[in-house]
Each structure stands twice: as structure tokens, then as C-alpha cells.
C-alpha positions as CSV (number, residue, x, y, z in Angstrom):
1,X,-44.5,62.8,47.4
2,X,-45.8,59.4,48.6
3,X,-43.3,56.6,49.4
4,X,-43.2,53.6,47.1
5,X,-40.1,51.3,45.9
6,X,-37.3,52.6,43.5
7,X,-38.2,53.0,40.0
8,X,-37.6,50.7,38.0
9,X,-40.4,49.3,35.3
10,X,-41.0,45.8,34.6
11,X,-42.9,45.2,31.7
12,X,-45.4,42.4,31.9
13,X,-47.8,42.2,28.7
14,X,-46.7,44.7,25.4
15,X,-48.1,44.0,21.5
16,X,-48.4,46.2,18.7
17,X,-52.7,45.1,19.2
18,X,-53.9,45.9,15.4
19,X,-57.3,44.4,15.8
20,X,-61.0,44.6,14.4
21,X,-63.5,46.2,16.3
22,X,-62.9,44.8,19.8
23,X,-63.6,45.1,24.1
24,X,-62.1,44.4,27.0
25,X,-64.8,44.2,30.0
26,X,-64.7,45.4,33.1
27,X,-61.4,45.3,35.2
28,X,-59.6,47.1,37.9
29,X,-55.9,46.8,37.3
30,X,-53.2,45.9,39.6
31,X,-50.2,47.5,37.3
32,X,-50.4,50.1,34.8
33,X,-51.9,50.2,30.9
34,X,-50.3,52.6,28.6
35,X,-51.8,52.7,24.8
36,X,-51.1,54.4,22.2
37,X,-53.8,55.0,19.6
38,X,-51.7,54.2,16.6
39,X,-54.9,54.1,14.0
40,X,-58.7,53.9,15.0
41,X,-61.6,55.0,17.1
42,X,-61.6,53.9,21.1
43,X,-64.1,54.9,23.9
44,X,-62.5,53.9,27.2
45,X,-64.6,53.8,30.4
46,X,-62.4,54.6,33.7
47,X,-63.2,54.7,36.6
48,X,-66.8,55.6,35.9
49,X,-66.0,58.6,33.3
50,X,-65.9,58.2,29.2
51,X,-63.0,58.8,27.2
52,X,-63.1,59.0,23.5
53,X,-59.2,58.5,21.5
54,X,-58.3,58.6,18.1
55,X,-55.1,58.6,16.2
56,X,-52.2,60.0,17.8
57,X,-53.5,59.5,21.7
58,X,-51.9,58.4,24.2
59,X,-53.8,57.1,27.2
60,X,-52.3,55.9,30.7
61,X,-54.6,53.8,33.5
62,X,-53.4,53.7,36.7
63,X,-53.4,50.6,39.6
64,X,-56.7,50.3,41.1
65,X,-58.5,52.3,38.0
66,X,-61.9,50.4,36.8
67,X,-61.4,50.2,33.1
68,X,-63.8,48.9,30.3
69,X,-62.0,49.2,26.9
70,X,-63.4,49.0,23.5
71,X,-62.6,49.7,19.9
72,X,-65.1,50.8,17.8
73,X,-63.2,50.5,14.5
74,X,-60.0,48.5,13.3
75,X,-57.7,49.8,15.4
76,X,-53.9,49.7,15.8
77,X,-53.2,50.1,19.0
78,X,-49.5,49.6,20.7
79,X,-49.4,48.8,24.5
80,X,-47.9,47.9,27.7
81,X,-49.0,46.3,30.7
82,X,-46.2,47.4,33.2
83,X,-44.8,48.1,37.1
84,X,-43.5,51.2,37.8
85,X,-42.0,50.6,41.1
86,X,-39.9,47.7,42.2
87,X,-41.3,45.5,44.5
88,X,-40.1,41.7,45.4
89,X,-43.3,40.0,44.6
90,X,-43.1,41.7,40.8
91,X,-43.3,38.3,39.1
92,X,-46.7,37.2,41.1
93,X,-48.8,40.1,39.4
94,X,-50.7,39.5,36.1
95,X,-53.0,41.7,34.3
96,X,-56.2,41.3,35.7
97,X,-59.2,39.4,34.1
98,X,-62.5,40.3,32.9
99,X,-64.8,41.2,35.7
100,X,-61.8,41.3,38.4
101,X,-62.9,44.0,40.2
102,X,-62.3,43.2,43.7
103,X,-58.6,42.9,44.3
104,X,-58.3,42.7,48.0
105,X,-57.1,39.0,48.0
106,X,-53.9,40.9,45.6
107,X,-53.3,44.1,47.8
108,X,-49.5,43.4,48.2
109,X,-49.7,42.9,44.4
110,X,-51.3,46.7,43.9
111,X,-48.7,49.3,42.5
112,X,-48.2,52.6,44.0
113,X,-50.2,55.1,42.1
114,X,-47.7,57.8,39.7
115,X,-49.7,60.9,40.7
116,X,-50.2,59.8,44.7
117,X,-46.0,59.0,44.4
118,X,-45.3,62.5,42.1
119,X,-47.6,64.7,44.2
120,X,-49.3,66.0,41.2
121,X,-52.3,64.9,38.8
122,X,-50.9,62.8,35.7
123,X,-54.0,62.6,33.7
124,X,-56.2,59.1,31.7
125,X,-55.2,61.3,28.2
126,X,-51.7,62.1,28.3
127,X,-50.3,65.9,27.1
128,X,-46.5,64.8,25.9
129,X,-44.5,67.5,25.1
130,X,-43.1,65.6,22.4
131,X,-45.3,63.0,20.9
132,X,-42.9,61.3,18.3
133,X,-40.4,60.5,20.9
134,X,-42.6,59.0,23.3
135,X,-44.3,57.0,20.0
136,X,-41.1,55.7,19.3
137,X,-40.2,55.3,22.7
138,X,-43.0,53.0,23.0
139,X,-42.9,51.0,20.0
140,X,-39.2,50.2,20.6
141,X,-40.3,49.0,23.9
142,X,-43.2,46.6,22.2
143,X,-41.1,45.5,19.5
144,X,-37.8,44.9,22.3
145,X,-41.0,42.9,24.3
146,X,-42.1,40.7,21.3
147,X,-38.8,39.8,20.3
148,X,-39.0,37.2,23.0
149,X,-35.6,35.1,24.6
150,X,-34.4,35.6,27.9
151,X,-33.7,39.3,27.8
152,X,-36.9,40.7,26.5
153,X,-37.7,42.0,30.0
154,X,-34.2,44.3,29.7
155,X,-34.1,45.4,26.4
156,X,-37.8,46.7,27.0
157,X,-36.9,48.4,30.5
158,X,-34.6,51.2,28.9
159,X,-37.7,52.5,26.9
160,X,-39.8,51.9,29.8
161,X,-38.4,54.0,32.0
162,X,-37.7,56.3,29.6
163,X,-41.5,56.5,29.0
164,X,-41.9,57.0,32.7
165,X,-39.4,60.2,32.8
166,X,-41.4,61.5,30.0
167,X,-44.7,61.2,31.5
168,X,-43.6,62.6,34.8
169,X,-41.3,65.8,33.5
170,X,-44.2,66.2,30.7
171,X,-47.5,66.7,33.6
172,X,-45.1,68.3,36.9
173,X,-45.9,72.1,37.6
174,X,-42.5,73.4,36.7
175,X,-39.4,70.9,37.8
176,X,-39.2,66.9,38.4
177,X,-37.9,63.1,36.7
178,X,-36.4,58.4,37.1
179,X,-34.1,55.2,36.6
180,X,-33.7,51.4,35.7
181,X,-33.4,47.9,36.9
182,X,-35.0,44.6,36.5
183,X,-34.4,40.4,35.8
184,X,-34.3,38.6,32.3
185,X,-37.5,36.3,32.0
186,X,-37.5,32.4,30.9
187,X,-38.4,32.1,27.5
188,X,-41.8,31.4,28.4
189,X,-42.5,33.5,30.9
190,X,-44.7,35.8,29.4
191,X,-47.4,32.8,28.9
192,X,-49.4,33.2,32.7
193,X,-49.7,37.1,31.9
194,X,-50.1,36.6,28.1
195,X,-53.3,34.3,28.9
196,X,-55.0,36.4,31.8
197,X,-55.1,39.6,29.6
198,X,-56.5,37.6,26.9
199,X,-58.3,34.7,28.6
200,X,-62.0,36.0,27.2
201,X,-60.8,35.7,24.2
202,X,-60.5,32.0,22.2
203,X,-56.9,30.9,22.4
204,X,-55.2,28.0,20.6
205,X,-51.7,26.5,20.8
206,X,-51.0,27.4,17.4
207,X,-51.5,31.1,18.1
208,X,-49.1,30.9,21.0
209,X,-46.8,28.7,19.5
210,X,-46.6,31.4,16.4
211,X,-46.0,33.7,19.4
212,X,-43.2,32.1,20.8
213,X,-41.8,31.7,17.4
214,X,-41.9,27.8,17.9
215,X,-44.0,25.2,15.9
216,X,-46.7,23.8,17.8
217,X,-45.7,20.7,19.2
218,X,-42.1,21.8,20.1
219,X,-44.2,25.0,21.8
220,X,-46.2,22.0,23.5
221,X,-43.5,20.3,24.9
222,X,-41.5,23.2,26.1
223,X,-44.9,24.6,27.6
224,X,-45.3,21.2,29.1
225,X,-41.5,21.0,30.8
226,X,-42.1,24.6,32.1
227,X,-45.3,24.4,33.7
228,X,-46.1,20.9,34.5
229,X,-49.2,20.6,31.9
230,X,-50.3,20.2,28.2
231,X,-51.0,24.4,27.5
232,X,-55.2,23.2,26.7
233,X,-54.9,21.7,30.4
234,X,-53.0,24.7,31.7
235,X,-55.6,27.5,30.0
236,X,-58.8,25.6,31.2
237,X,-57.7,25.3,34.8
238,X,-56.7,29.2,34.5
239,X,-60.3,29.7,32.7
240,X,-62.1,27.3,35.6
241,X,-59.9,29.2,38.8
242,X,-61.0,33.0,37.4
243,X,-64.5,31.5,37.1
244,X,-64.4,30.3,41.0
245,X,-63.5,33.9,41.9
246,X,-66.2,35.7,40.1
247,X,-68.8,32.9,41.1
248,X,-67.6,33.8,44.9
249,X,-66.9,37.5,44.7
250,X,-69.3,38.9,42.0
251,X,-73.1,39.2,41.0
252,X,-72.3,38.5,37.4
253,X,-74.6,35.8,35.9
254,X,-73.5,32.5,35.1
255,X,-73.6,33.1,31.6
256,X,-71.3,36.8,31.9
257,X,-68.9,34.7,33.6
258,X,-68.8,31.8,31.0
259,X,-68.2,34.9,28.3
260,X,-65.3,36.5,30.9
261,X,-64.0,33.3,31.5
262,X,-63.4,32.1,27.3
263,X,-66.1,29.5,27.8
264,X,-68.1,29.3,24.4
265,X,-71.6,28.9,25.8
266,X,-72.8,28.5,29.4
267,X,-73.5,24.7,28.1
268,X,-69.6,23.9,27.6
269,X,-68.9,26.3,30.9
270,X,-71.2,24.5,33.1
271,X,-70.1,21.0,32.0
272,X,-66.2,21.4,32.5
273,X,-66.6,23.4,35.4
274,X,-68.7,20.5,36.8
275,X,-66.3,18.1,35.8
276,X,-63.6,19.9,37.7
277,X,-65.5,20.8,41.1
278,X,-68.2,17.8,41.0
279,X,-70.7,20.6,41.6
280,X,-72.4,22.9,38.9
281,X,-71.7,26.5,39.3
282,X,-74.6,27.7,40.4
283,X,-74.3,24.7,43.1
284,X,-70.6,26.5,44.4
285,X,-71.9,30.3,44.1
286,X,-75.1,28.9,46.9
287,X,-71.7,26.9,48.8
288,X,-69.8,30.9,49.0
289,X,-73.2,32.5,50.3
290,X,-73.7,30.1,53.2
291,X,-69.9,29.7,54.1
């Protein structure tokens, strides 16, 4: 077995995801992705090799996996964005963005990998021995996440690592097993990782004030005392920073990383992002090459 920290799961990102025919681009992850495929059709590209799910899988990506995820139908699908192992720096990690492939500048973010820590293979499509308890182990752990208040992170860490036990006794060649641990969040905590798993996607205050179970313009004000800006100001200088990185560290075209980045059109991109930096972005991608 590989050495890593204690285990004890912190759950970053979790939603019940019932959702129209939908994808994710390409991302490597820094924490893990487990989904259950609650309803509906999904072809899941990792780390090079196709997977098809229906109903009743369950799937598991692993840090460092290359992951493309799409639905091809409506599709309910229940899942966690979560550490495994305890490490100091827990609360710095995010789901990664579209395009975010290169991760060295987040190394110390990268988890441990379960089968390099288990010694053993624990596979993309999971075998559970059991599959009802580890659908309602999961469920309970998305609905303890989505309840919200400052203890969302605890109440979901008990079926967390639960989850975790199960995956490792269910895939060990006879014998093996792990325990919990972990810090309540703020109330609005979850708001940097719930807009970097979703920041390709349009987003408005409404839908994150519905979220947080707040009207809009308390959500905006409590947003505003937590983080220092209006959420629209907050979400386009998370949108404008991702687009920096894949402008400096990626081939993508201009307009991939308008579409990666939430942008409508490469017109509306092009014009904040010039407004930000005082140079267009093809004008800063020229600036990384020479420097």
C-alpha cells in the first residue's frame, strides 16, 4: 500500500443532477467523481477509453483521470465531487474546469489515488456487492450535502466514508477496509466549488440564491459580506482567471475557451476579457509564448 493521509472524505460538490441531454468537457480531476446513474444513457470518456452507463451504474474517476462526460438522454444522475484522504490544504481544491488538463501549478492539491493507496485495481465501473446500500448510501450523502447550514460537510461525511469502505472491501482480493473526520463549512462555502464545476454553464443569482435557499438580494448581500464582491463580479473574474490559464497553458481556440469559460460568444468573451487585461486575448496568449 502507498502512503497518503488518514481517511477521512470531505465532500466538496454533491446534487441529485436530473438533467436533459448534457456534457462536461474535457478535465483532469484533482479529487474524486463518484455518479450514480439513477435514470438515463451516459458515455464517459476517461482517460482515453469509452465507457457506456445506464440505470443502476455506478461509476468512480479517480485524481489525475482525463474525463469528458456526457448524457445522451435526460438523465438522473446523483454525484459527489469528494477527498478521500485528509490533507491541510483540503479547502484550496475545487473541481476542476473545462479544459483544465494541466494541473502541475495544483500538485499539492492532487489526491492520492484509491488503488495506488489499496494496492489493488478499483475499477471506472464499480462491481458493489450490494447495490441498494451503496444507492442509498449515496443519496443520503447528496441530500445531507444539499441541505446546506454549517454542518452539511459532517452530516455528508458519515455516508462518505461509508461509501469508501464499500468501494474498497467490495474490489480487494479477499480481506481489507476506513474512518471519519472533517470541519463544518460557512454557509456559503460551497459557492467557489459550486461555480468551477459548473462555470461552462450560464449561471444567475437567482439560481444560486434558490440554492442557498435565500431570496436573491438577501443571497446578494450575504454573497457580497462573504467574498468581498457582487456574485456577477465574483463569477466573471472566476470566468476571465480560468480563461488566462487556458490562453497560457492550452492550444484551445479562442472561441473553445469562450464556450469553457461561460462566455456566450467569442464577441462578449473578447470584449470583457479586454476590458479586464487591456489587451485582447489573442494579444495575452502571443505575451505567454514570448515570456
Amino acid at each position: 500500500m502507498s502512503t497518503a493521509g488518514p481517511i477521512a472524505p470531505y465532500v466538496r460538490e454533491s446534487d441529485h443532477a436530473s438533467r436533459r441531454p448534457w456534457r462536461v468537457p474535457e478535465r483532469r480531476l484533482l479529487d474524486y467523481l463518484l455518479v450514480f446513474v439513477r435514470r438515463g444513457s451516459c458515455v464517459f470518456t476517461i482517460d482515453g477509453r469509452r465507457h457506456a452507463f445506464r440505470d443502476g451504474d455506478f461509476v468512480l474517476i479517480q485524481p489525475g483521470s482525463l474525463c469528458e462526460l456526457e448524457g445522451l438522454t435526460e438523465t438522473e444522475t446523483p454525484f459527489a465531487h469528494f477527498d478521500i484522504f485528509y490533507t491541510p490544504d483540503r479547502e484550496r481544491s475545487f473541481p476542476t474546469r473545462p479544459g483544465q488538463t494541466d494541473l502541475s501549478a495544483y500538485a499539492d492539491l492532487l489526491q492520492p489515488r484509491l488503488d495506488d493507496v489499496l494496492g489493488y485495481p478499483v475499477p471506472v465501473r464499480l462491481r458493489p456487492r450490494d447495490p441498494k446500500r451503496m444507492r442509498d448510501a449515496l443519496l443520503r450523502l447528496v441530500d445531507a450535502w444539499l441541505e446546506g447550514g454549517p454542518f452539511a460537510s459532517l452530516r455528508a461525511q458519515a455516508p462518505a466514508t461509508e461509501l469508501v469502505a464499500m468501494i474498497a472491501e467490495d474490489h480487494a482480493p479477499p480481506g481489507q477496509g476506513g474512518t471519519p473526520k472533517g470541519e463544518p463549512p460557512d454557509a456559503l462555502r460551497w459557492i467557489p466549488s459550486y461555480l468551477s464545476l459548473h462555470l461552462h454553464e450560464p449561471l444567475t443569482v437567482d439560481t444560486m440564491a434558490a440554492r442557498a435557499g435565500l431570496s436573491p438580494s438577501r443571497f446578494a448581500a450575504k454573497f457580497k459580506a462573504t467574498y468581498g464582491l457582487p456574485p456577477h463580479r465574483y463569477l466573471l473574474e472566476m470566468r476571465l482567471s480560468h480563461a488566462r490559464e487556458l490562453l497560457r497553458t492550452t492550444a484551445l481556440s479562442q472561441e473553445a475557451v469562450a464556450a469553457y469559460c461561460g462566455f456566450a460568444d467569442i464577441h462578449h468573451f473578447s470584449k470583457a476579457f479586454k476590458r479586464r487585461t487591456g489587451v485582447t486575448p489573442g494579444a495575452w496568449r502571443e505575451e505567454g509564448a514570448r515570456s
